[in-house]
Structure formats: structure tokens, C-alpha cells
ZAKEKOL-816381 format. One record per atom (N, C-alpha, C): x, y, z; residue in one letter. Coordinates in steps of 0.02 Angstrom, whole numbers, plus 32768, in hexadecimal, padded with zeros to 4 digits. Example, Ala and Ser with C-alpha at 12.3 -4.5 7.8 and 13.67 -1.06 7.14 Angstrom:
BEGIN
82947EE48186A82677F1F8186A82947F5B8186A82827F908162S82AC7FCB8165S82858002818AS
This chain:
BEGIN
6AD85D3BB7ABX6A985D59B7BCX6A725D29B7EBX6A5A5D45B824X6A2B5D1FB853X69E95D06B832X69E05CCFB851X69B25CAEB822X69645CC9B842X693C5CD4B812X68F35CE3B821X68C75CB4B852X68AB5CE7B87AX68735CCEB8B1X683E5C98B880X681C5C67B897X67DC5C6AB877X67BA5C9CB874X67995CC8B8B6X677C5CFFB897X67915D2DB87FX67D65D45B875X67EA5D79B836X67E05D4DB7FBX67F75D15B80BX67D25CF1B7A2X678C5D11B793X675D5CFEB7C6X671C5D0BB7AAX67115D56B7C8X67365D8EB7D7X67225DCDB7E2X66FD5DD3B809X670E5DA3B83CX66E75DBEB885X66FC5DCEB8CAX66EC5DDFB8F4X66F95DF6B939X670B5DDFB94FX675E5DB7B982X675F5D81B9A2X67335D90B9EDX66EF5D6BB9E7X66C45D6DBA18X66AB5D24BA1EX66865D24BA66X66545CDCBA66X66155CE2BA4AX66075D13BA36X65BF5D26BA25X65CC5D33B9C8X65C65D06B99FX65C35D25B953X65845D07B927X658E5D48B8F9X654A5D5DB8DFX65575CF9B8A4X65355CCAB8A5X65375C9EB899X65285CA0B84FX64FD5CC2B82DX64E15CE8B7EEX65185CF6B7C1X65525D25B7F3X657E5D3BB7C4X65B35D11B7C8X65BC5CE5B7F6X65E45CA7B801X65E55C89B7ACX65AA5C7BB7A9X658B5C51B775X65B45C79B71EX65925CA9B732X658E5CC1B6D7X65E45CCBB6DFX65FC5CEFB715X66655CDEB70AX66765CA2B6EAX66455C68B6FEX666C5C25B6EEX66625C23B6C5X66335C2BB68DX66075C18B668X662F5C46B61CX66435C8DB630X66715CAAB61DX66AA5CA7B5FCX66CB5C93B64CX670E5C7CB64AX67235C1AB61AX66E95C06B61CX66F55BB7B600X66FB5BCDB5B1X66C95BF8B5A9X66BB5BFFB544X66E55C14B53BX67105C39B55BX675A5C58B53CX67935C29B532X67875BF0B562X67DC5BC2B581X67BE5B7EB56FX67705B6DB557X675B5B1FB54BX678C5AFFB508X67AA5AC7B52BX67CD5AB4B501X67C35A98B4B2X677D5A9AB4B0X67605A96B471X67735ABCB448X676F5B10B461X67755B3DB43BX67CA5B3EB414X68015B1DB437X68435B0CB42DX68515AD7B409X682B5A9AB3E4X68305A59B3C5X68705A6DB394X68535AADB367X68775AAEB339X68AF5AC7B346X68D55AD5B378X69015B15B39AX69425AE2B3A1X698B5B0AB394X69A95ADDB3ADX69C05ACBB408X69DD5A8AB405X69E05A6FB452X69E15A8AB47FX6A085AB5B48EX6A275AF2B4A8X69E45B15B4B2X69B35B2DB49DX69865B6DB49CX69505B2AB4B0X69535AEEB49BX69155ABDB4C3X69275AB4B513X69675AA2B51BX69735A9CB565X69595AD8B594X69755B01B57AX69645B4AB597X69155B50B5A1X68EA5B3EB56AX68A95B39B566X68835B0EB599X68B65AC5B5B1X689C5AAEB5CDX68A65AB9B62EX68DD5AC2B60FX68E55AE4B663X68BC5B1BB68BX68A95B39B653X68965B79B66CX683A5B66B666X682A5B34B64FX67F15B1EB65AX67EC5AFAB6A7X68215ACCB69FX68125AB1B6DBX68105AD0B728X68495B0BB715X68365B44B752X67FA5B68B762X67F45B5EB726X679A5B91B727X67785B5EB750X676E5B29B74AX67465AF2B747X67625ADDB7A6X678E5ADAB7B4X67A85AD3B7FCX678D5B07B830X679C5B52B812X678A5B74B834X674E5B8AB834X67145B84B80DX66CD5B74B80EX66C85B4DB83BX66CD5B1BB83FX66B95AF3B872X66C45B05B8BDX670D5B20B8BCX67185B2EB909X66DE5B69B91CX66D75B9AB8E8X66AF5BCCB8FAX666F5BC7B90BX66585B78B8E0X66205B5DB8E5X65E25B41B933X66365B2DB948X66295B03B985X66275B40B9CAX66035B44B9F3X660B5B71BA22X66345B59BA59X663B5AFABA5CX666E5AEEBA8CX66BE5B06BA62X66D45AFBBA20X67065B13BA02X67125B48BA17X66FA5B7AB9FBX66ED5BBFB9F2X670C5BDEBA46X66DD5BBFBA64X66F85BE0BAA4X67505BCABAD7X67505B77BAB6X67955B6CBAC1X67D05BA8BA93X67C35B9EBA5AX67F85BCDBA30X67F85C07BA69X67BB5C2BBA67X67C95C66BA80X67F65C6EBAC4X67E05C34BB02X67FD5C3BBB32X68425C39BB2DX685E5C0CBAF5X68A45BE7BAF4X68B05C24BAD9X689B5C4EBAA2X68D25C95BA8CX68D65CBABAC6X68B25CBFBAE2X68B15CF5BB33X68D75CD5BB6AX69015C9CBB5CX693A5C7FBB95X69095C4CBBAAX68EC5C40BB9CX68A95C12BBDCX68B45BD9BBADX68D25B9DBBA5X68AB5B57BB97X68935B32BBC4X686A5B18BB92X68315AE7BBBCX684A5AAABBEDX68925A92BBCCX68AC5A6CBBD6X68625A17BBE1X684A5A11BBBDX681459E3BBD4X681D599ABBD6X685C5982BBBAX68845955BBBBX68915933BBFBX68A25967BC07X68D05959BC7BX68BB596ABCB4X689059B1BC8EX686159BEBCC5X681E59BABCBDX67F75994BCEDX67BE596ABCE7X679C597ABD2DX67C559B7BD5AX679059CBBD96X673C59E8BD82X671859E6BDA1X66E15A0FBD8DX66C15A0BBDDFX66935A3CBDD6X667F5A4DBE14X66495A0CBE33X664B5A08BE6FX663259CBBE9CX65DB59D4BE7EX65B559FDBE6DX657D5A1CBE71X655659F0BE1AX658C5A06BDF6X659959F4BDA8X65A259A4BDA9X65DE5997BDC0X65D65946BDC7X65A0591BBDEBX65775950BE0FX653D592FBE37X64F85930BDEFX6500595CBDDEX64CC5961BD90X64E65938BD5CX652E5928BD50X653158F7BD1EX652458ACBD4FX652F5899BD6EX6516584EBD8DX64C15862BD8AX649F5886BD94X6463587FBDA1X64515877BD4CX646C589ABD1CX64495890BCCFX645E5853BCC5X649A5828BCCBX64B657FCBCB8X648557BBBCE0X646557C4BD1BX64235788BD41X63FE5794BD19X63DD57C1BD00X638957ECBCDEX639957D0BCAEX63E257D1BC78X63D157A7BC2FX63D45770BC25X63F8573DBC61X63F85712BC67X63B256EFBC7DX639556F1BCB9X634156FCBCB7X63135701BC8AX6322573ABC58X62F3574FBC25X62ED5714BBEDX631756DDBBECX631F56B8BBBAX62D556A1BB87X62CF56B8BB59X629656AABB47X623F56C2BB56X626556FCBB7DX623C5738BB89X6247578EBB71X62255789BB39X623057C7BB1CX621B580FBB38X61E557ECBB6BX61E85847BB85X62085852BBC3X621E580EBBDAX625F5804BC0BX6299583ABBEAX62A45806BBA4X62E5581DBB85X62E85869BB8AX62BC5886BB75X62B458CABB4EX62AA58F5BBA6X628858EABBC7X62985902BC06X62F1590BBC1EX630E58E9BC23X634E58DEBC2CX636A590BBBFAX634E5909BBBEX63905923BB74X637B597DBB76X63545992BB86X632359D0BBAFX63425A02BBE5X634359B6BC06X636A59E1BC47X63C059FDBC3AX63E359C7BC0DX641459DBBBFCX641D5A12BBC6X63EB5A24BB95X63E25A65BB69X63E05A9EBB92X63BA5A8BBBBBX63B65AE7BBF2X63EF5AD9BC14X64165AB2BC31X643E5ACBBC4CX64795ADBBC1FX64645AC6BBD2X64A05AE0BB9FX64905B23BB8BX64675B41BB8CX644E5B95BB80X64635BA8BBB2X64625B93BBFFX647E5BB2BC25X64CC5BD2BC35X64E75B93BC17X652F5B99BC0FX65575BBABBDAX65245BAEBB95X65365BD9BB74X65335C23BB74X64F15C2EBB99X64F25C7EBBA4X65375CA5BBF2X65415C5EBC12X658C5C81BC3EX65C65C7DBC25X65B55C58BBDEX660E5C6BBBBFX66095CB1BB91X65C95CBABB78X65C65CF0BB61X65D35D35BB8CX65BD5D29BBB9X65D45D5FBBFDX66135D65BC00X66245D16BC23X66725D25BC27X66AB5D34BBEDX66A95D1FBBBEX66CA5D33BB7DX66C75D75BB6FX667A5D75BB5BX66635DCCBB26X66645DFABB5BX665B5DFDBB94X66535E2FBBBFX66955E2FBBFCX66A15E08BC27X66CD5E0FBC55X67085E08BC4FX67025DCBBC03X67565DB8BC2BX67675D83BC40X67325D78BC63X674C5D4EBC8BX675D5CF3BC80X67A25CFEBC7DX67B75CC6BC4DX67AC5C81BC67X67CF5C7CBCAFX67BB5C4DBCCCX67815C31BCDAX67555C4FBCDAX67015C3ABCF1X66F85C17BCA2X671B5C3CBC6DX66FE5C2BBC26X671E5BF0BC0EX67475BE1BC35X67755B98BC2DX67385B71BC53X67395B61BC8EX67185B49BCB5X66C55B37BCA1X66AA5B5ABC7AX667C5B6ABC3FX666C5B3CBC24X66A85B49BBF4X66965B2BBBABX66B75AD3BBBEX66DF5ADEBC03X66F25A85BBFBX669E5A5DBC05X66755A7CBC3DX663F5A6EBC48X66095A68BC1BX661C5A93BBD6X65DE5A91BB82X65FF5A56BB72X66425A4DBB80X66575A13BB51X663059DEBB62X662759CFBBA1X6616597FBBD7X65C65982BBC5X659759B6BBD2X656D59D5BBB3X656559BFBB70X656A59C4BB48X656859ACBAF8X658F596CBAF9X65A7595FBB1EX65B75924BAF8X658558ECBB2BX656D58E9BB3EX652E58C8BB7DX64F558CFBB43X64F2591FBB23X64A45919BAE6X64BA58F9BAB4X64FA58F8BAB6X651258BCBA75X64F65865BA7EX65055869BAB1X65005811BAE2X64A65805BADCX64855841BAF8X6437583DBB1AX6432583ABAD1X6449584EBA9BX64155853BA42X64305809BA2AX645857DBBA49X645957B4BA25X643E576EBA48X6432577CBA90X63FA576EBAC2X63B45737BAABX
């Protein structure tokens, strides 16, 4: 038997757009049934099983969690990986916006509305991006743009990772 999507675990749509609410109460669901607590007394055999099937719950929550995840899975089932490992092109325009945040936080050192200016500009341009993978995913299709995307949420979040610890 082919093994289950994360979102067929939690009974949802494979989309970029999910209802986050029902994300929640699936997991929340799915754990009280498979928490290995509930198995202490069970034998080995029916604990392993317990725990495995927790820890899947618990894996695939998370991927579903993350919107940079979320949107890799999706591209990679649709033939598209990200490949983000090897390929590290991004557009001349993009690399001109990450050198400019990367002067601004460096600058900002010890300037908080420096900082927060800088960490700002990178939030809107993360709504921005998130709302063109939602396009390209939930609506077009269009796989490649949604690769190209989500490599850019990754560099994106991980820069608000850097600026929060700033």
C-alpha cells in the first residue's frame, strides 16, 4: 500500500493554502489516538507501531506547518524539486535586496528601529511572496515560478531568522 500524503493523514486538500484551524484539531486528533502513553501497557509490537505512527503525525505537522515545507513537498510531488542544495541562482534584482538587508542589519547594530525597519521590509516582502506561491500553486500551476518562490521564502526566513537574533 502507498504510503499516505501528510495531507491525506490530516484530511486535507493537497493545496498551498490550508485551513490552519483544521490543521490543528487533525493533529491534535490524530496524537490522542497513537500517543504513546496511551500504549505503556500494550505489548512491544503495538508500542512501536504507536510510536511510529506518532512520530509521523508529528513530522508531517510540521511540514504542513511550515509554508516554506509545505510548498517544497508540494512542488517535489508535481515533478518540480527545489533542488536548493545545487541550485543557488536567484534573480540579479533579489540578490540586489539581499546585499542591501544584509548592509541595513549590519548598520542597524544596536539600533532598534534601524533593526525593525530592515526586519519590516523583509515581512512585506514575505506576504508578498507568499501570496505568488499561492497563485502559482492553488491557481495556475505554475510549478516553476513556485519553485523559484519558495527557494526565495526560504532565503527570506531564514535572513528573519538572522535579523531576530540581531
Amino acid at each position: 500500500m502507498a504510503q499516505m500524503s501528510p495531507f491525506q493523514l490530516f484530511g486535507l486538500k493537497p493545496a498551498f493554502t490550508i485551513d490552519l484551524e483544521r490543521l490543528e484539531a487533525a493533529y491534535q486528533a490524530g496524537m490522542m489516538k497513537v500517543h504513546p502513553d496511551r500504549f505503556a501497557g500494550r505489548p512491544a509490537a503495538e508500542r512501536r507501531v504507536a510510536e511510529q505512527w506518532s512520530t509521523r503525525i508529528n513530522e508531517s505537522y510540521q511540514l504542513l506547518k511550515s509554508p516554506v515545507k509545505r510548498a517544497a513537498w508540494l512542488c517535489e510531488a508535481a515533478g518540480h524539486p527545489l533542488e536548493a542544495e545545487t541550485n543557488t541562482s536567484m534573480p540579479m534584482d533579489f540578490l540586489m535586496t539581499q546585499i542591501a538587508w544584509r548592509e541595513a542589519l549590519e548598520a542597524a547594530q544596536g539600533d532598534k528601529e534601524a533593526l525593525e525597519a530592515v526586519r519590516r521590509e523583509a515581512l512585506d516582502l514575505r506576504e508578498e511572496v507568499l501570496k505568488s506561491i499561492t497563485q502559482a500553486i492553488d491557481v495556475d500551476g505554475a510549478w516553476q515560478q513556485a519553485v523559484d518562490l519558495t527557494r526565495k521564502l526560504m532565503f527570506i526566513d531564514r535572513f528573519l531568522e538572522e535579523a531576530v537574533s540581531e
